[in-house]
N, C-alpha and C positions, 0 to 999 in steps of 0.2 A: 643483562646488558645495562639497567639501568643502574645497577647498584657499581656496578664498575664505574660509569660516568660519575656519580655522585662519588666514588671516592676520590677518582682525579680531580674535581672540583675543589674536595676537601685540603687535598693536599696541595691542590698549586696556590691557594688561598691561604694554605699554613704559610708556604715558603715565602709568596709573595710578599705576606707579613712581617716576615723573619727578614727578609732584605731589602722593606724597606726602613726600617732602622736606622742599619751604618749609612742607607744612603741619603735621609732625612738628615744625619749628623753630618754628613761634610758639606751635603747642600745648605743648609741655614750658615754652621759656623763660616764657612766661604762665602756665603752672602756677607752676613753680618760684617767680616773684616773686611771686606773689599768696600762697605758702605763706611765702617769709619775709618779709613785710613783718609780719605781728603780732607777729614776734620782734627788729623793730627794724631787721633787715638791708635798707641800701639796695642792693641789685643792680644799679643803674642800665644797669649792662651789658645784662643780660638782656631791659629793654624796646628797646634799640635793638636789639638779636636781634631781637627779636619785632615790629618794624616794618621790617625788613631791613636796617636800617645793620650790616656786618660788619665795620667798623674800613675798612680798603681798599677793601672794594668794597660801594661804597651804593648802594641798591635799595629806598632810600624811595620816591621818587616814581613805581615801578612796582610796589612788591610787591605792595601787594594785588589789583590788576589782575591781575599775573601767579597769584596763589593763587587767583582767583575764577574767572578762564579754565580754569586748567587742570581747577579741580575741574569746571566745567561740562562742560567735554571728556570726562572722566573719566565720570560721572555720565551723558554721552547716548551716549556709548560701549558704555557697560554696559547702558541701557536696552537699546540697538540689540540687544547678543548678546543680551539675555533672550528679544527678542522671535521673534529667527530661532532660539532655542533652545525655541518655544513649536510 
């Protein structure tokens, strides 16, 4: 039983890792532009960041899919261990 729990630990700590990523990239880039636009600075860069266009490789038409999955993964993952940790 316990080597079961340490794998769920293993794995919600991969994925948690894994999605916090794209959600570290549109939270900063969406900081960041939202702090310099009252000082005039167009960043325009940093919204395509923050909707996953990365120049090469674009990931509009799945990012937030992909940021919303994972966080949900993430999120019933962790419920899961709280609850066999209860």
């Amino acid at each position: 039983m316990k080597g079961l729990e340490m794998n769920k630990t293993k794995i919600h700590r991969k994925v948690a890792s894994l999605s916090a990523i794209p959600l570290l990239v549109t939270l900063i880039s969406g900081t960041i532009y939202s702090f310099l636009q009252p000082f005039g600075v167009d960043a325009f860069w940093l919204i395509k960041w923050h909707t996953g266009n990365f120049g090469i490789l674009n990931l509009q038409p799945f990012y937030s899919i992909l940021i919303g999955i994972s966080s949900i993964i993430s999120v019933v993952s962790g419920i899961n261990l709280l609850k066999n940790n209860s």
